[in-house]
C-alpha positions as a Markdown table, in Angstrom:
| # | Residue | x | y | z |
|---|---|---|---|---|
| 1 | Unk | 0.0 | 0.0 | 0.0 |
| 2 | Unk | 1.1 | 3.1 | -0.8 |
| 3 | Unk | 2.3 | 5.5 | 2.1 |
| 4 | Unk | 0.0 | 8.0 | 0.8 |
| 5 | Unk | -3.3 | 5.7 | 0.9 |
| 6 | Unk | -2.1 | 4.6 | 4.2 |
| 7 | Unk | -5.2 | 5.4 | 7.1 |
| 8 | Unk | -3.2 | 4.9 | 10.2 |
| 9 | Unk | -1.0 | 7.7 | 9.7 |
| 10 | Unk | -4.0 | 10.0 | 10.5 |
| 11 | Unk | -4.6 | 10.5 | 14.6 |
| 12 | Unk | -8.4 | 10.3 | 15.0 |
| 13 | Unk | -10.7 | 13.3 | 15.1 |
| 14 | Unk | -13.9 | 14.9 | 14.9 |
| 15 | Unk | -13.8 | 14.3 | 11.4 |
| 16 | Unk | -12.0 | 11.2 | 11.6 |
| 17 | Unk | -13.0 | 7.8 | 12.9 |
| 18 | Unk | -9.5 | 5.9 | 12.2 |
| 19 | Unk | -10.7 | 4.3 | 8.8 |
| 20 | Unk | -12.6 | 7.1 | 7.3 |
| 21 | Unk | -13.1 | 11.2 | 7.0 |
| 22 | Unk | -16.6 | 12.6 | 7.2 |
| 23 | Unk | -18.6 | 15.8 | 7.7 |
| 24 | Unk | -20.0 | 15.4 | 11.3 |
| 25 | Unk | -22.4 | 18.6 | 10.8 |
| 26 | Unk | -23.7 | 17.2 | 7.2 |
| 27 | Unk | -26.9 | 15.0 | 7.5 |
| 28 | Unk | -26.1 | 12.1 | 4.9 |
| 29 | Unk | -29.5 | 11.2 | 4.7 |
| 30 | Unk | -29.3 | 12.1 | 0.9 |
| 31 | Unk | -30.0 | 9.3 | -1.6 |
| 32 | Unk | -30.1 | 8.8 | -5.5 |
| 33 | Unk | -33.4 | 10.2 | -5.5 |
| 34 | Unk | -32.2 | 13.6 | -3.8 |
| 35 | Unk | -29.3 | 14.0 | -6.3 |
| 36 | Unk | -31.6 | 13.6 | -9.4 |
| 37 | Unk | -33.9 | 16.0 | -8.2 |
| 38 | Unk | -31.2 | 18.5 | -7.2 |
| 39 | Unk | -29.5 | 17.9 | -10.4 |
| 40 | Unk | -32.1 | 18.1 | -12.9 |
| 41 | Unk | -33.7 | 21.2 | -10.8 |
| 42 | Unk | -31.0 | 23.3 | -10.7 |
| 43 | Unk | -30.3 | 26.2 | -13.5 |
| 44 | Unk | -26.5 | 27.4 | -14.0 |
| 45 | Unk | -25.5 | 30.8 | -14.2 |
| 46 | Unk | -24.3 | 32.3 | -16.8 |
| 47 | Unk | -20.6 | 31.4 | -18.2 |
| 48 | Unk | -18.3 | 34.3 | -18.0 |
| 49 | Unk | -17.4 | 36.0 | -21.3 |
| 50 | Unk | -13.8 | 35.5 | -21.1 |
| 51 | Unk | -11.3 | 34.7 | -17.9 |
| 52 | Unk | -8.2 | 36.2 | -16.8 |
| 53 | Unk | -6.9 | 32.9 | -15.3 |
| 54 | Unk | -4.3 | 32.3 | -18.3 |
| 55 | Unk | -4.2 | 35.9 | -19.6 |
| 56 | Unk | -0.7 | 36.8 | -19.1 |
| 57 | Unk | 0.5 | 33.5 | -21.0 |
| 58 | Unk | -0.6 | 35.0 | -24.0 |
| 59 | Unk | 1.3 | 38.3 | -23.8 |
């Protein structure tokens, strides 16, 4: 296993239960159903016109 992927290295937490992270404020009762319906509901915004994230490369 690759020391990386290794769990033990972790010490346990509020977040952590030895084995796995988690969200302890989240409710995980959410389901296939509740992503569909989140999915399919929600509208996108608009897509900015143009991004200055890789402006100065082309300068």
């Amino acid at each position: 296993m690759n020391s990386l992927t290794q769990a033990s290295e972790y010490p346990k937490s509020d977040h952590y239960d030895g084995k796995k992270f988690f969200n302890p404020e989240k409710n995980n009762t959410n389901n296939l159903y509740d992503f569909l319906k989140w999915k399919l509901s929600s509208k996108p915004g608009p897509w900015p016109k143009h991004s200055l994230l890789f402006a100065n490369w082309f300068l």
